[in-house]
N, C-alpha and C positions, 0 to 999 in steps of 0.2 A: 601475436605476442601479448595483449593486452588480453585477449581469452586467459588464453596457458594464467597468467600472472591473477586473473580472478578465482581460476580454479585452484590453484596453489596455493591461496590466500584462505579457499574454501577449508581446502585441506590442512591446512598449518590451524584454523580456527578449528574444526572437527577434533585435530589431535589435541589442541589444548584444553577442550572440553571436555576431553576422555580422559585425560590425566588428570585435572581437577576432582571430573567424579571420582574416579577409581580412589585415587589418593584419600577423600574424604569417607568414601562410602569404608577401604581399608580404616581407616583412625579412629571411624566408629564401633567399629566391632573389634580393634584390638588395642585401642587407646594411643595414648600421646607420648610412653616413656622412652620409647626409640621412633625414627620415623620408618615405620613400618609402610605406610603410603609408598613413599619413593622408591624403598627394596620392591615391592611388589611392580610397581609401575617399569623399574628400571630391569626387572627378569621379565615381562609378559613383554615388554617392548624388544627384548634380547630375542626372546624368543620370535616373538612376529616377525622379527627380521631374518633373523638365519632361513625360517619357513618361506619368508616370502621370496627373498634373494636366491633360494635352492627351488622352490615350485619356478619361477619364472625363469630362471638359467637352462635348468636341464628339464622340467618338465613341459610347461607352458608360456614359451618367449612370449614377454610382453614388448607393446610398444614404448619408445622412449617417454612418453607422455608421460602414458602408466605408473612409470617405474618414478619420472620425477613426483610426479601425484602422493605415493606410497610412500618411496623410501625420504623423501624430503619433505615435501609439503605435510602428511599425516604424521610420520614415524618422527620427523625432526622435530613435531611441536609434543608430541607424545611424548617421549624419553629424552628430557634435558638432562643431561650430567653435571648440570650449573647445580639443580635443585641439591645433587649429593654434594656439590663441595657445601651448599651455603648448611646443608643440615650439618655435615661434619665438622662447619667452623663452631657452630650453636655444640654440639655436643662435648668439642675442647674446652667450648667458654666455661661450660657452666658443672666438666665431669674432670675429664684429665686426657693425654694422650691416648693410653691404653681405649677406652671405650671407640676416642674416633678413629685410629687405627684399625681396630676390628669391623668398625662400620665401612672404612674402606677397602679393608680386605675383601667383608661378607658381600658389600653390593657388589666388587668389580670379579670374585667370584662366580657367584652363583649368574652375572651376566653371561660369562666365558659358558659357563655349563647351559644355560638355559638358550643360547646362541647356537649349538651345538644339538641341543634337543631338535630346535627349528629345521637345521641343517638333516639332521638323522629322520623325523617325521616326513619334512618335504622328499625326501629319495625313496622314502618305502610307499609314498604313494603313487 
C-alpha cells in the first residue's frame, strides 16, 4: 500500500509538472489575453483520456495499478478543472459575463470533442 501511495504521488507530481510546462510553454507563444494554457492543457488531457480509457478497455487491458497510475495519479494532477473556474472568475472580474461564459462553453467544448478524438484514435488502432 505504501508502494502504490509513492507511485501515485510519483505520478500526480509528473502530471503537475506537465501542466505547468505545457501551460507556460502555451502563454509564451500566444500571450496572456485569454488563458490559452489551460484550453490547451484541459483538450490534450481530454484527449489522453478518451485514448487511453479506449486503448486499455478494448485494446490492451491494463492492470488496476496501471489504470490508477494514469487515469488518477498523472491525468488527475494534469487536467484540473479548478484551474478553469479560477481563470473564468479572473475573466468576469476584470471583462464581463459574455467573455467568461464563452471560455466556459469553448473549454467544456472542445473537451467533449477532443474526448471523443481519444475515443475514435484508440479504436482504429
Amino acid at each position: 500500500m505504501v508502494q502504490q501511495l509513492l507511485f501515485l504521488a510519483l505520478a500526480g507530481a509528473l502530471g503537475t509538472v506537465s501542466r505547468f510546462g505545457m501551460s507556460k510553454l502555451v502563454h509564451h507563444f500566444l500571450g496572456h489575453s485569454f488563458p490559452w494554457g489551460t484550453l490547451i492543457v484541459n483538450a490534450t488531457g481530454c484527449f489522453m483520456a478518451g485514448l487511453v480509457i479506449t486503448l486499455f478497455e478494448h485494446k490492451r487491458p491494463m492492470s488496476n495499478e496501471i489504470r490508477l497510475l494514469l487515469m488518477v495519479g498523472f491525468m488527475g494532477a494534469f487536467t484540473t478543472y479548478s484551474s478553469l473556474i479560477v481563470d473564468t472568475r479572473e475573466i468576469f472580474r476584470v471583462a464581463s459575463w459574455m467573455p467568461a461564459l464563452g471560455n466556459m462553453m469553448l473549454q467544456n467544448g472542445i473537451g467533449v470533442i477532443m474526448l471523443m478524438a481519444g475515443v475514435f484514435l484508440g479504436r482504429s488502432v
